[in-house]
C-alpha positions as CSV (number, residue, x, y, z in Angstrom):
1,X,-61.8,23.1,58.7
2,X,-59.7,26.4,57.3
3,X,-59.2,28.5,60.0
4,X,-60.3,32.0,59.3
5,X,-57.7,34.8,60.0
6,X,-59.4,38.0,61.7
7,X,-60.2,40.6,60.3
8,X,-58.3,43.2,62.7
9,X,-55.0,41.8,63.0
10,X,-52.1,43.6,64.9
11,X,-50.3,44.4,61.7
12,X,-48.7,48.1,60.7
13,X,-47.5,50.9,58.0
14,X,-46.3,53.9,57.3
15,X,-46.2,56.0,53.7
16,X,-43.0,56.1,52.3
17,X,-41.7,57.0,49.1
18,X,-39.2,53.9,48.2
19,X,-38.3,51.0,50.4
20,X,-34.9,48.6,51.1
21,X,-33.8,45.8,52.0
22,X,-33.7,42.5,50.6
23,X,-36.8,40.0,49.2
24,X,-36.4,37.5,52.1
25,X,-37.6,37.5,54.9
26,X,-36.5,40.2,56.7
27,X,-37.3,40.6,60.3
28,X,-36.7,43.6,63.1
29,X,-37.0,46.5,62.1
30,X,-36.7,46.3,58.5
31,X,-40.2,47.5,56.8
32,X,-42.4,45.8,54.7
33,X,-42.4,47.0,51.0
34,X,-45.7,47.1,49.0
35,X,-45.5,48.6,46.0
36,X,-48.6,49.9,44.1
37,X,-49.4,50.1,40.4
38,X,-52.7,52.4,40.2
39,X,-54.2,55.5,37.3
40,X,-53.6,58.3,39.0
41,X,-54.3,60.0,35.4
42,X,-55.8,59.1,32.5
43,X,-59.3,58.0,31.9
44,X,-59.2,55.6,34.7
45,X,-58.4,58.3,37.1
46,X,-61.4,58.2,39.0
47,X,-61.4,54.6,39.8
48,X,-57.3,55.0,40.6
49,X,-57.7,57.8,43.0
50,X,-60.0,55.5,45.0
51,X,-58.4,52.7,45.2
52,X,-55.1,54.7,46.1
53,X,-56.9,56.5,48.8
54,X,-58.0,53.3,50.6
55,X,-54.9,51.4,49.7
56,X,-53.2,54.4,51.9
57,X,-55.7,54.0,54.8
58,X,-55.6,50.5,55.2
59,X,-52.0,50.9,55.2
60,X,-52.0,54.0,57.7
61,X,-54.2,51.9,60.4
62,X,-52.3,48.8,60.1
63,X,-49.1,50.8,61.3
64,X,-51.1,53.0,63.7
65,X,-51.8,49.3,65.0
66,X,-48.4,48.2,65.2
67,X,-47.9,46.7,62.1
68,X,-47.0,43.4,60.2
69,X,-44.9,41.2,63.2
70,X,-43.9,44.4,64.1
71,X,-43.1,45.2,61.0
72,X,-44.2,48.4,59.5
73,X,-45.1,49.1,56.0
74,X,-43.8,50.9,53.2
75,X,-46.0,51.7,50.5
76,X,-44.5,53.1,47.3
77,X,-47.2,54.5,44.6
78,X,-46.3,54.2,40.5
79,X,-49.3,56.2,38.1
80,X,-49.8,53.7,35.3
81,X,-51.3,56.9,33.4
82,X,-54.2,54.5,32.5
83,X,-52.4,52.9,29.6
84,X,-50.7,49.5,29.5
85,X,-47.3,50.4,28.5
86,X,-46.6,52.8,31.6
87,X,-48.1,49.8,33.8
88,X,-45.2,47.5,32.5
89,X,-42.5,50.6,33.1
90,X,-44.3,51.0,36.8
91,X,-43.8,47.3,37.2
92,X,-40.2,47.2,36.5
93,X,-39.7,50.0,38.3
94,X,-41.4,48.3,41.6
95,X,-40.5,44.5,41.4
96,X,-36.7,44.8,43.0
97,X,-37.8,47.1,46.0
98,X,-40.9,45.7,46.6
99,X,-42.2,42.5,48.5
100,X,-45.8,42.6,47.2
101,X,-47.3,44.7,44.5
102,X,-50.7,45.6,44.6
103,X,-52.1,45.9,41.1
104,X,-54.1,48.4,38.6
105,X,-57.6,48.9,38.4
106,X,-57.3,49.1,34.9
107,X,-57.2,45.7,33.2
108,X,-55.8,46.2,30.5
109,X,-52.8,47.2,32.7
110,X,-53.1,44.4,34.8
111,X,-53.1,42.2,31.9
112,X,-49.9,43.7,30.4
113,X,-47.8,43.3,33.3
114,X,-49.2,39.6,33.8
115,X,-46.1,37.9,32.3
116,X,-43.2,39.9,34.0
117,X,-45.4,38.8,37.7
118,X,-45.2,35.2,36.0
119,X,-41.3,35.6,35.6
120,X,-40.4,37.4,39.2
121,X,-42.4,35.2,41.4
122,X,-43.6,37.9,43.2
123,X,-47.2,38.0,45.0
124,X,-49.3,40.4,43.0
125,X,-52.7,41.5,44.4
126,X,-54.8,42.9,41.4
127,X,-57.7,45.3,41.7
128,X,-59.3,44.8,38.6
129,X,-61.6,41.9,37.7
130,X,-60.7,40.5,34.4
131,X,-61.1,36.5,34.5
132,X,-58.1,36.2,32.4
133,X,-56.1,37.0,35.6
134,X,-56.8,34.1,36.7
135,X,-58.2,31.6,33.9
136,X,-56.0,30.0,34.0
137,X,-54.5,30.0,37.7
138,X,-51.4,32.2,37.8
139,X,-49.1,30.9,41.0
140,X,-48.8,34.7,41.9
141,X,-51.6,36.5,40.8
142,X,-54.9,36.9,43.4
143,X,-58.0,39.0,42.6
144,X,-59.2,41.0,45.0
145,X,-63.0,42.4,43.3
146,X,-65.1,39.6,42.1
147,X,-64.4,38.4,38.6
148,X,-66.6,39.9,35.9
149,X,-68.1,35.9,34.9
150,X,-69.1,36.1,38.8
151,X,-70.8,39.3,38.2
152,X,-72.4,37.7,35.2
153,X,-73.2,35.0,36.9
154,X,-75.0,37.0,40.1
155,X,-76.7,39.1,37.3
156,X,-78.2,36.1,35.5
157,X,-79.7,34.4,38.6
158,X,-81.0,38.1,39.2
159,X,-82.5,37.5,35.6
160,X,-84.2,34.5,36.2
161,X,-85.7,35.3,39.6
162,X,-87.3,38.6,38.1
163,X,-88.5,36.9,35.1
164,X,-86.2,38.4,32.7
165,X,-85.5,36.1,29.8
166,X,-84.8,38.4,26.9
167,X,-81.7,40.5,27.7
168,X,-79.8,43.4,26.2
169,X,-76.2,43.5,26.3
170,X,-74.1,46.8,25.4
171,X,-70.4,46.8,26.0
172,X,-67.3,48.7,25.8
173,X,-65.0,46.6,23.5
174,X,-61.7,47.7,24.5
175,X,-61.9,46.3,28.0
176,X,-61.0,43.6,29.0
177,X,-63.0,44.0,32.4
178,X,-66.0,44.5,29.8
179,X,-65.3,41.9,27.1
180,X,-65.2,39.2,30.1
181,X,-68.3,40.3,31.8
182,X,-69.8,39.1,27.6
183,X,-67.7,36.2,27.7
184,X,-69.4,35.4,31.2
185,X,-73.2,36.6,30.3
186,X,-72.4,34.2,27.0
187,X,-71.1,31.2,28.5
188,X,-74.2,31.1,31.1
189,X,-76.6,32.6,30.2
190,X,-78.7,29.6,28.7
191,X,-78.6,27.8,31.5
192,X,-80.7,30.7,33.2
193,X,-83.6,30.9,30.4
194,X,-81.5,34.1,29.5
195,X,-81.1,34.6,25.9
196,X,-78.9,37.8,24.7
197,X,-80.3,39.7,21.8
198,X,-79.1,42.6,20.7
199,X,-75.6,42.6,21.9
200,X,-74.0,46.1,20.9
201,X,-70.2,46.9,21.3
202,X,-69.3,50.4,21.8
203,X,-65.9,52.1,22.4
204,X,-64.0,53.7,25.5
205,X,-64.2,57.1,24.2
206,X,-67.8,56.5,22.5
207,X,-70.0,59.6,24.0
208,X,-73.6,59.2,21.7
209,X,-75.6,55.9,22.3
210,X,-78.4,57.0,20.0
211,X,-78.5,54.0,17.6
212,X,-77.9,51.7,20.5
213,X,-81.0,52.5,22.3
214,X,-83.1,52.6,19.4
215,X,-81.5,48.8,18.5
216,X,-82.5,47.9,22.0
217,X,-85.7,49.2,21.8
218,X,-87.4,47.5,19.0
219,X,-85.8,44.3,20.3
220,X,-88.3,42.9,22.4
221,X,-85.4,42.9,25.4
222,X,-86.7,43.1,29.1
223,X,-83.4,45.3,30.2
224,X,-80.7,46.2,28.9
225,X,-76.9,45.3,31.0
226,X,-74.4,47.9,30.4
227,X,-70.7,46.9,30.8
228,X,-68.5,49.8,30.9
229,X,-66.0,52.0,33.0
230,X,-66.2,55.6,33.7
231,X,-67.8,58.8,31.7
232,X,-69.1,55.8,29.1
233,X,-71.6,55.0,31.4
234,X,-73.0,58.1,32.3
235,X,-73.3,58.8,29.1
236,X,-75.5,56.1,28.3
237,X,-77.3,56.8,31.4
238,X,-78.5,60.5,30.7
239,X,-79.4,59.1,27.3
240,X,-81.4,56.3,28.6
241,X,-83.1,58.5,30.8
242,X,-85.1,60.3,27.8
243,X,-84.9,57.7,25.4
244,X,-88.4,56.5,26.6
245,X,-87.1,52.8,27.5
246,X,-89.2,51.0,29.9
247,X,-87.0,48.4,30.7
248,X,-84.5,48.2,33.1
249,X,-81.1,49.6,33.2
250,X,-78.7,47.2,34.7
251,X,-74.9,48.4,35.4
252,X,-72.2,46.7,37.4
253,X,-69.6,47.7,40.0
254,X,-67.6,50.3,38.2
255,X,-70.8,52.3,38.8
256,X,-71.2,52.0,42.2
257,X,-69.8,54.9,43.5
258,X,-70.6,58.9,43.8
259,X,-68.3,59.2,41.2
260,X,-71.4,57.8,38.6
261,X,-73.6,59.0,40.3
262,X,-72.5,62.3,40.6
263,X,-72.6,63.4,37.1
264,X,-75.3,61.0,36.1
265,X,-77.3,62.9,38.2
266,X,-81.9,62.1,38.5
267,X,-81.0,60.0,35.9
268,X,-79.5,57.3,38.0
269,X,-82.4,57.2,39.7
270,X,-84.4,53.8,39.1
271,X,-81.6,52.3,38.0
272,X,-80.1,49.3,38.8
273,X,-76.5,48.4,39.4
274,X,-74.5,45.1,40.9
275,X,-72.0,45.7,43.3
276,X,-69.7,44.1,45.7
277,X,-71.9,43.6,49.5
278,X,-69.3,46.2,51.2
279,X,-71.7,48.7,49.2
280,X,-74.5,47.5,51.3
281,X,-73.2,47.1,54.4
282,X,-76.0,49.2,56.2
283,X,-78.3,46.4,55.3
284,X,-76.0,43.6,56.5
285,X,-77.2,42.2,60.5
286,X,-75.0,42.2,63.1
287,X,-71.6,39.6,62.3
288,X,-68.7,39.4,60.7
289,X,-69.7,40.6,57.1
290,X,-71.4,43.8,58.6
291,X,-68.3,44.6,61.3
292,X,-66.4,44.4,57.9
293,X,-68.4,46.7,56.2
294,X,-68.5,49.4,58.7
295,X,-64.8,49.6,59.8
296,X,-63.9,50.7,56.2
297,X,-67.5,52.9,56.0
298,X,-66.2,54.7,58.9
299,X,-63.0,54.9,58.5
300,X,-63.0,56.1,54.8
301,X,-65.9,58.7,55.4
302,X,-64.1,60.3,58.4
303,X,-61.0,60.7,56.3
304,X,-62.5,61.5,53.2
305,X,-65.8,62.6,54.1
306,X,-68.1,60.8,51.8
307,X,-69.0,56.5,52.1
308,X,-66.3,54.7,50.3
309,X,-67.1,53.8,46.6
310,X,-66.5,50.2,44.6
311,X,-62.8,50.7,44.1
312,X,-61.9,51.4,47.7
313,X,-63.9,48.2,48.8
314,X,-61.7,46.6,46.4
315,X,-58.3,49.0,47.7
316,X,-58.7,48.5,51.4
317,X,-59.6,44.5,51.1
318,X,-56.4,43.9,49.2
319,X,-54.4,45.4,51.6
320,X,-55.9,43.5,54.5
321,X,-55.7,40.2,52.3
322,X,-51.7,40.5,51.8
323,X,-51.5,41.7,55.5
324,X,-52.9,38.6,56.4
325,X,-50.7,36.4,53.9
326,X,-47.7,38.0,55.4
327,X,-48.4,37.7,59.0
328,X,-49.2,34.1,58.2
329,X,-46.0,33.3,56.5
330,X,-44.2,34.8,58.9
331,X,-42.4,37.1,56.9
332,X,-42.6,38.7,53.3
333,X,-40.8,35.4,51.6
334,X,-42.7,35.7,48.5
335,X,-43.1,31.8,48.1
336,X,-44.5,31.7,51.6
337,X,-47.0,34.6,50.9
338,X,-47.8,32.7,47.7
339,X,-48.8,29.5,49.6
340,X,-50.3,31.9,52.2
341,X,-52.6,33.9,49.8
342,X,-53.4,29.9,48.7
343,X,-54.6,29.0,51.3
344,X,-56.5,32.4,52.7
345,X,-59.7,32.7,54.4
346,X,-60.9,36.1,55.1
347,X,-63.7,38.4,55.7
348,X,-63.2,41.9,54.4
349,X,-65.9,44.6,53.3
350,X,-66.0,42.2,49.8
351,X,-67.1,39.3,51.2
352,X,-65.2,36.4,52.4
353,X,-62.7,35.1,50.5
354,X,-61.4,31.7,50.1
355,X,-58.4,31.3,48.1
356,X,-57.4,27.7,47.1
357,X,-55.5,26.1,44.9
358,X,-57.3,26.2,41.7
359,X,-59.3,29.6,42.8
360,X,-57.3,33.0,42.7
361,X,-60.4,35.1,42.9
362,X,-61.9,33.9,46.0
363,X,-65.7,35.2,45.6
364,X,-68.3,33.9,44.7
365,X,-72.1,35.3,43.9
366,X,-73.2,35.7,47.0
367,X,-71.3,38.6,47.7
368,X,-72.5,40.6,44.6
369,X,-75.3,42.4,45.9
370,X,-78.1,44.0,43.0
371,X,-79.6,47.0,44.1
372,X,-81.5,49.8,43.2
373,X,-80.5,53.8,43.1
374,X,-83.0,55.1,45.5
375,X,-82.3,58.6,46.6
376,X,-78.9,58.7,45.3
377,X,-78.1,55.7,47.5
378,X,-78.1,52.1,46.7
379,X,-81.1,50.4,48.1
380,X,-80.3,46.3,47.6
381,X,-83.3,45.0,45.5
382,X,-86.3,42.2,46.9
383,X,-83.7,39.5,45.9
384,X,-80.7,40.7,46.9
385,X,-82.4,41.6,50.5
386,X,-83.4,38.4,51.3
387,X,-79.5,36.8,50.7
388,X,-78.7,39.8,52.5
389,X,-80.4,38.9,55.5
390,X,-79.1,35.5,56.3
391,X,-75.1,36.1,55.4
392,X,-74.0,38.8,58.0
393,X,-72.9,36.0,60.7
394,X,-70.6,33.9,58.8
């Protein structure tokens, strides 16, 4: 039996602007170097400054802690500007100082710099949850959200528990996260009694979803599942809200955060949205998954002073995740915290992950959670409350 590495682990860091030292080992004093790739501008700003805020707490309690062997670490932060290109110059700029790199939330980034991680060999955590990261298995690349075909998957069994067999599909067609949550709804969704009719593609910048509700509407659908990132979304949701649909409105984890519902306002109300189980951790009972939950829920809310959204579950797990890697290698060798990450069990605020050989992403369904905006909170729906109520001890 995999042994499971704790959560809370003596491990350490401090912010820094630029680390040293070589790619071995290392040992003493010498710090360990993390380098992050995130959109601090851009479009995918919001989801960026989240993940960098976590990224940077997880790292500040891990050195508060006493840090990695002793070890404390150095995080240094490159904007991608949300666009591929400057991901690749922010990778370059990283790989010889760094012993780790924790990756965009943009995929379309993460995709770009894909083949230079290939050709350093050098762990890469990624934040973003395009399949193609790791379909097929990359030796370096891990996935810390749960892929998008995992959401699709956790969505379709949603589908057929609620009776839904006639579904709606509108995505944004430049992303990749987007693209691969079709792909996933596609390759499935038969097996589920779920057939997908209309499927409408929209764009990143799109802001007018007229003629897509009025396709949806006089298709017969029983909801409608929206794939998309940022303002997008709440477009689609204002407009949903008066287009006099009376079917549901299903959205993923890129929405599950004040930073959708914000803007989107009463009309996020009623709606329904996937998200990782760190989301829900005030329904969790007592164990492992809930403790999980509320040391980032805590921790995040007293520093920041609202409940951490989607993409600093996703932040604050991947820091934990190479944390543990490293401590288990024994050092930042970045074969050994290859093999490490390989062969990882772990229970952050996004489930429990077990890496293996031929699984980079480490998730599976049970750690998507569909729930309900009640309130301006997320309320976890009939189905996703009863899985809820028998996973908090493992």
């Amino acid at each position: 039996m995999r042994r499971t590495v704790p959560l809370l682990t003596t491990l350490a860091l401090t912010l820094a602007a630029a680390g040293c030292g070589s790619t071995g080992d290392g040992g003493g004093d010498e710090p360990v170097r993390i380098g992050q790739i995130v959109s601090l501008t851009g479009n995918y700003s919001p989801l960026g400054s989240e993940n960098q805020k976590s990224v940077a707490l997880a790292v500040d309690r891990i050195n508060a802690a006493g840090g990695i062997g002793g070890r404390r670490i150095e995080l240094t932060v490159r904007d991608d500007r949300s666009a591929p290109d400057q991901a690749v110059l922010a990778f370059n700029e990283l790989k010889g100082d760094s012993d780790a790199i924790i990756g965009s939330p943009f995929s379309n980034s993460a995709l770009a710099v894909l083949p230079l991680v290939d050709r350093e060999e050098i762990p890469y955590i990624s934040l973003t949850p395009a399949d193609e990261q790791v379909q097929p298995v990359r030796p370096y690349v891990f996935v810390v959200p749960a892929t998008s075909a995992t959401y699709a998957q956790a969505a379709l069994e949603f589908f057929q528990a609620t009776g839904v067999s006639r579904l709606a599909v509108a995505y944004d067609g430049r992303s990749s996260y987007a693209t691969a949550g079709l792909k996933g709804l596609r390759s499935t969704s038969s097996g589920y009694g779920v057939s997908l009719a209309p499927v409408e593609e929209f764009q990143t910048g799109t802001t007018e979803f007229g003629a897509v509700l009025n396709n949806v509407r006089s298709s017969g659908a029983q909801a409608l599942m929206v794939w998309a990132t940022g303002p997008p979304a709440v477009a689609l949701t204002k407009q949903y809200a008066t287009a006099g649909l009376d079917i549901p409105l299903v959205l993923t984890g890129a929405q599950a955060s004040k930073l959708f519902l914000d803007p989107a306002g009463p009309a996020a109300e009623g709606v329904t949205i996937a998200h990782s189980i760190g989301a829900a951790g005030a329904a969790l009972p007592p164990g492992e998954q809930r403790t999980a939950a509320d040391e980032l829920t805590t921790a995040f809310t007293e520093a920041h002073g609202y409940p951490p959204p989607q993409f600093a579950q996703d932040g604050w797990s991947g820091v934990r995740l190479l944390a543990a890697a490293i401590e288990k290698a024994g050092g930042t060798d970045r074969a050994a915290v290859r093999d490490a990450l390989e062969g990882l069990t772990l229970t952050t605020p996004n489930g429990t992950y077990r890496y293996s050989a031929t699984d980079h992403s480490g998730l599976t369904t049970e750690f998507v959670v569909i729930s309900t905006v009640r309130g301006g909170a997320f309320v976890p729906t009939e189905f996703s409350a009863a899985r809820l109520a028998t996973i908090g001890g493992r």
